[in-house]
C-alpha positions in Angstrom: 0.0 0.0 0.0 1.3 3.3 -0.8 1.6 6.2 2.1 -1.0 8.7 2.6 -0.4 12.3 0.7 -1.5 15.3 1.4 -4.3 14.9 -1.6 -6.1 12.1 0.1 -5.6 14.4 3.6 -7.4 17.2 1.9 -10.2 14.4 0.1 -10.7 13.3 3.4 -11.0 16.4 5.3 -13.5 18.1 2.6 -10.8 20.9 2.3 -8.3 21.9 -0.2 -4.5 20.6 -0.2 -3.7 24.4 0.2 -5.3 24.3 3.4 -4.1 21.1 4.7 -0.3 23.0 3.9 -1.6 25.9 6.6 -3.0 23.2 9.1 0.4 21.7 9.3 2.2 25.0 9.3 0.7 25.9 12.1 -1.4 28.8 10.9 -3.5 31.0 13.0 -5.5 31.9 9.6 -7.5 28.6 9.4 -11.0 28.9 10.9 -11.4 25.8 13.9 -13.7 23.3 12.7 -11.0 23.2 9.5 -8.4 22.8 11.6 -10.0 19.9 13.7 -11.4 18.2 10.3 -7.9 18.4 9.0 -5.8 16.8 11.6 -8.6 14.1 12.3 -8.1 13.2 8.8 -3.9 12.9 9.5 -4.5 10.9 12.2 -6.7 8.4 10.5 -4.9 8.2 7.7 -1.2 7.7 9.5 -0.4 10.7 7.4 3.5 11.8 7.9 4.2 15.3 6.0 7.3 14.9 3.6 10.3 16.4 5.1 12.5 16.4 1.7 9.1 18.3 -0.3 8.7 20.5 2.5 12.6 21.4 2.6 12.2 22.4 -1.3 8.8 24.3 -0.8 9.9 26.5 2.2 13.7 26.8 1.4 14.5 25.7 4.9 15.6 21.9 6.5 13.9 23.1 9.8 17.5 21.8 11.1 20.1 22.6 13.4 23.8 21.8 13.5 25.3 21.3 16.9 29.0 21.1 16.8 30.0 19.7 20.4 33.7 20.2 21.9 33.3 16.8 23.7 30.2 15.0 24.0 32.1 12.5 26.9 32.0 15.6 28.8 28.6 15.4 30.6 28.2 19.4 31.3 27.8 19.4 27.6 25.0 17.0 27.2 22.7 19.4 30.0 23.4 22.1 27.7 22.3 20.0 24.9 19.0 19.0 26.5 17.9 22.7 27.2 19.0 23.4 23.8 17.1 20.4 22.1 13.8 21.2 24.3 13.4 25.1 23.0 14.4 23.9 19.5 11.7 21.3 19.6 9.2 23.7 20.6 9.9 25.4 17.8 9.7 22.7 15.0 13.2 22.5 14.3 15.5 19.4 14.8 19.3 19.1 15.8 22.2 17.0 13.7 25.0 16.7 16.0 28.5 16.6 15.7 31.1 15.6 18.0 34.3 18.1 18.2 36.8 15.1 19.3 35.6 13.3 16.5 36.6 16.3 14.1 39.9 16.4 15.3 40.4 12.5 14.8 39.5 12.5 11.6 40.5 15.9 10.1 37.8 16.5 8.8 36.0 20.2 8.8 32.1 19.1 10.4 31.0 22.7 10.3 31.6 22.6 6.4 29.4 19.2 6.3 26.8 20.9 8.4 26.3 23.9 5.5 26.3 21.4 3.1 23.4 19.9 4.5 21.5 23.4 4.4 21.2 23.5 8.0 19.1 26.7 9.0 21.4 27.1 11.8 24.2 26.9 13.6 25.4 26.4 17.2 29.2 25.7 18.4 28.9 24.6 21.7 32.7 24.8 24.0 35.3 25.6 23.1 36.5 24.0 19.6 39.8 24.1 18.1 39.3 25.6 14.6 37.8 28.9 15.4 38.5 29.7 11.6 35.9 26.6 10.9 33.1 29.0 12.8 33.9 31.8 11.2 33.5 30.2 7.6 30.5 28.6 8.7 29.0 32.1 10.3 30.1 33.7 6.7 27.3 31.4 5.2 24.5 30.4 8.7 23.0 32.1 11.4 25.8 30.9 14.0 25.8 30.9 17.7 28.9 30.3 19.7 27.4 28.7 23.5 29.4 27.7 26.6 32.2 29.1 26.0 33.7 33.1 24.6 35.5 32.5 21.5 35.5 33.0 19.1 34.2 36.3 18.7 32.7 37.1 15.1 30.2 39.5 14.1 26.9 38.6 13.9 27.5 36.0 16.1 25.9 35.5 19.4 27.7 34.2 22.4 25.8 32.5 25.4 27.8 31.2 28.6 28.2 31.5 31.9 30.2 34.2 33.7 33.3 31.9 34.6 35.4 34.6 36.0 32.8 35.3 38.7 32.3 31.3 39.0 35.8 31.0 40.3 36.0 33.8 42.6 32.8 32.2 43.9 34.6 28.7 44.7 38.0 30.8 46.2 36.1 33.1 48.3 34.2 29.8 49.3 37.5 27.9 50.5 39.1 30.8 51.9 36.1 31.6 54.1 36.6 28.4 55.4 40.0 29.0 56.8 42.2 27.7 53.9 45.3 29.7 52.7 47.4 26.8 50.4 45.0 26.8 47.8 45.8 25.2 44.3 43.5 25.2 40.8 43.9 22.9 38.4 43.5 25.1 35.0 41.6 25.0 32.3 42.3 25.4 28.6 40.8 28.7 26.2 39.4 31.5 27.2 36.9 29.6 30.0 40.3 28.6 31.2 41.6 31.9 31.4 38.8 33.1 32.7 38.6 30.7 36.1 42.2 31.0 36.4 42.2 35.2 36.4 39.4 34.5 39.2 41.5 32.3 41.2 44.4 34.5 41.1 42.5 37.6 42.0 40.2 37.0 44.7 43.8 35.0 46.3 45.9 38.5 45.6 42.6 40.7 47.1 43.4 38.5 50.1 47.3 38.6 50.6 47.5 35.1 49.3 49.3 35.1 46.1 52.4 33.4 47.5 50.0 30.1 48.8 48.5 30.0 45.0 49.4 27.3 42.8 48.2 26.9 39.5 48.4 22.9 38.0 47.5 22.6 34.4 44.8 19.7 33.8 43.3 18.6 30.1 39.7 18.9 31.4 39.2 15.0 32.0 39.0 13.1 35.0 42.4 11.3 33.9 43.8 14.7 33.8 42.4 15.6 36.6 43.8 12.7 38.7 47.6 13.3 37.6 46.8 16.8 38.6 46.3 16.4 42.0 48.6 13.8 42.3 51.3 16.4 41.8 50.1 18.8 43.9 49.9 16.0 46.9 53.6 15.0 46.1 54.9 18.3 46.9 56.9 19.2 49.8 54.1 22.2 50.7 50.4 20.9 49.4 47.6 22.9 49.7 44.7 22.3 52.1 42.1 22.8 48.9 41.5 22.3 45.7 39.7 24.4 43.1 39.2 22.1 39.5 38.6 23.2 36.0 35.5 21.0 35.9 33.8 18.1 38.0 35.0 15.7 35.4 38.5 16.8 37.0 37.0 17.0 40.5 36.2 13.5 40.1 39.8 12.5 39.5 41.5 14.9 42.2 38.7 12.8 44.4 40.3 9.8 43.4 43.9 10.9 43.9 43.3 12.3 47.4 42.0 8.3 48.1 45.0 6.7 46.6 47.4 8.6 48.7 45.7 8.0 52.0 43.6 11.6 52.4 39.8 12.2 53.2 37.9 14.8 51.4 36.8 16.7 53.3 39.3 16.0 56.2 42.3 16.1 54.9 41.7 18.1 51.5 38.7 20.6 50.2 37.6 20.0 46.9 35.7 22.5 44.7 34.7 21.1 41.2 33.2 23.6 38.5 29.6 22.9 36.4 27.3 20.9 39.0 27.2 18.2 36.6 25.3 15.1 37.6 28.9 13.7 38.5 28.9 16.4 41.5 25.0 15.5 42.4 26.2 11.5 42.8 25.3 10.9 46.6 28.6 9.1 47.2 30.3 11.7 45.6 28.7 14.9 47.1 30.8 17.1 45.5 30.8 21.1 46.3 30.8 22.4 42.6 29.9 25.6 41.3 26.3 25.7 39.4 27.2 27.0 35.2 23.8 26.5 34.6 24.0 24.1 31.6 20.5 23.3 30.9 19.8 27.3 30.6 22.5 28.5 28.6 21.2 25.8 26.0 17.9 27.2 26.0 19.3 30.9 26.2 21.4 29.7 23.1 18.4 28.2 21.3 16.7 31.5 21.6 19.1 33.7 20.2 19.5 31.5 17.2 15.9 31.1 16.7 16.1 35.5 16.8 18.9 35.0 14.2 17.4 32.7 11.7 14.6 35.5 11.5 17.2 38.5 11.4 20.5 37.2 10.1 22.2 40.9 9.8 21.6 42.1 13.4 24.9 42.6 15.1 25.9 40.2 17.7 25.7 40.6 21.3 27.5 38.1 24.2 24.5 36.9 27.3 26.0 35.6 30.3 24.3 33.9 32.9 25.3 34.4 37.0 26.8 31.3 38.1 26.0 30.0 41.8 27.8 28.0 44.6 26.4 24.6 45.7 28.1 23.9 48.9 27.8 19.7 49.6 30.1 17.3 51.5 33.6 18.2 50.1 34.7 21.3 51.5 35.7 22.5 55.3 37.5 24.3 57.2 41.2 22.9 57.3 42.9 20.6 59.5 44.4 22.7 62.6 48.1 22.6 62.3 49.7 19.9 65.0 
């Protein structure tokens, strides 16, 4: 049996095939009863609008590409579901691309993304071909979310306010009591950005010469060789501020290997409030980037772009917050 069309919708319905085209459009300009007679007759017939006609009639795939830094990194994927539920609500559905993958393979994803005819656009972290955005922005509505670069025109930028994030943690663990502090850094501008935090709520407090500064690579591996370094020292700190949770996770595990308890022994901040940080045996004190809203904020500004591709660009951030849980306190009192 062949499929349904949109003729023996209209047959059914006692309508034309014109209207049957504003029905599922979703026009306000078709009276009630139509509209009811219309989609009875879809839903007895199984009817299933073609997405390849529709595509040629309207000029638009109703499609999004999402080009992901990481998708193993699980702050992502909450910034992905806010996304995905505001695009949804707007008819439009995501392709997605994974950023690690890209690098892999060599290959250019944003370039495979305008092939398709995507009607937008979103980079989500930070990705290491800016130039690859910046083609793809010369040719799609483009927003840049989670993270500050790169910075194009007409390009929107939706993230969180990571400098602010950090001071948040610091002044957290030094109103605690602790003064040997350490951060395990970040990479790009988000990395810059917690890191300039860091330093400068330690320097507002006289603590610059307790700072230490440990680069990590944003995983929990990383994160775990980290900390282990900063343990093996002859002065480690009391606290620990990391990059990310994924990192948290991994300073976690160091601390246990070499005989410490969190929070005992060692005060550990993560950064995103990832589920990882919500995990009851985990409990970890995190700072909250608000994942899920950024993705909707992102969606937004995307779906404002599509209908007004030459506006200039503008950057939204959102205020981070604290979420104090079982692995921070006050230090040990010196023997």
């Amino acid at each position: 049996m062949r499929p349904p069309t949109i003729r023996d919708v209209a047959e059914r319905a006692g309508v034309s095939k014109s209207l049957v085209s504003l029905v599922l459009r979703g026009s306000q300009q078709v009276r009630p009863e139509k509209r009811r007679a219309v989609l009875a007759a879809v839903e007895e017939l199984g009817y299933r609008p073609n997405a390849a006609a529709r595509s040629l009639s309207e000029r638009r795939t109703r499609t999004v590409g999402v080009l992901l830094n990481d998708l193993r990194n699980p702050w992502f994927v909450e910034l992905l579901d806010g996304l995905n539920s505001e695009l949804y609500a707007s008819g439009l559905r995501t392709l997605l691309a994974d950023g690690r993958l890209n690098r892999r393979l060599g290959e250019d994803l944003t370039h495979t993304f305008t092939e398709l005819r995507v009607d937008g656009l979103i980079a989500v972290g930070t990705l290491p071909d800016p130039a690859a955005v910046r083609t793809a922005a010369a040719r799609v509505p483009t927003v840049v979310a989670g993270t500050r670069e790169p910075v194009l025109p007409n390009v929107d930028i939706v993230a969180g306010d990571d400098e602010l994030g950090a001071r948040l943690a610091t002044e957290h663990l030094i109103g605690l009591g602790h003064r040997h502090i350490a951060h395990i850094a970040g990479q790009g501008v988000v990395g810059e950005l917690r890191r300039r935090g860091f330093e400068a709520v330690m320097r507002e407090h006289g603590l610059s010469g307790s700072a230490t500064v440990e680069q990590g690579d944003l995983t929990e591996e990383g994160g775990y060789r980290a900390t282990v370094r900063l343990l093996s020292a002859p002065h480690r700190p009391t606290a620990v501020f990391a990059f990310n949770d994924m990192a948290g996770v991994g300073a976690l595990s160091a601390a246990e290997e070499l005989g410490l308890r969190v929070p005992g022994d060692l005060s550990l901040v993560g950064y995103d409030n990832t589920y990882l940080a919500r995990l009851r045996h985990l409990w970890l004190t995190t700072v909250d980037n608000a994942g899920h809203d950024i993705g909707r904020r992102a969606a937004r500004r995307l779906l404002d772009r599509i209908a007004d591709p030459a506006r200039p660009g503008g950057v939204a951030l959102t205020a981070p917050v604290l979420e104090v849980r079982g692995t921070t306190a006050p230090p040990r009192p010196a023997d």
